[in-house]
N, C-alpha and C positions, 0 to 999 in steps of 0.2 A: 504493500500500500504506500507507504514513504517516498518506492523512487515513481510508483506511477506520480503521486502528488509533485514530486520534484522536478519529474519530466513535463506534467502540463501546466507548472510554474514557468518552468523555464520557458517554455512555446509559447506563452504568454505574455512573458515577459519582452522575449525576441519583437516577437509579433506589434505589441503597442511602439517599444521603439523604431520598429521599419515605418510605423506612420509616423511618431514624430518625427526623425529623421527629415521626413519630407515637406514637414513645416519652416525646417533651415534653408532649403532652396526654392527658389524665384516659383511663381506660378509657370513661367515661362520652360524651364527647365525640367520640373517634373511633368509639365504636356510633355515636352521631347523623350521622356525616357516613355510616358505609355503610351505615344504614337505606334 
């Protein structure tokens, strides 16, 4: 039970920073990357 919690912690974790991430570059920028 521990490493499931710590494994969908962790993907969770991942996950919200790949969106913040994207609040650091331009509007302009993240169009070009999901064109």
């Amino acid at each position: 039970h521990a490493k499931r919690a710590a494994k969908s912690a962790i993907n969770l974790y991942n996950e919200i920073r790949l969106h913040l991430s994207l609040d650091y570059k331009t509007p302009n920028m993240v169009y070009k990357l999901s064109a």
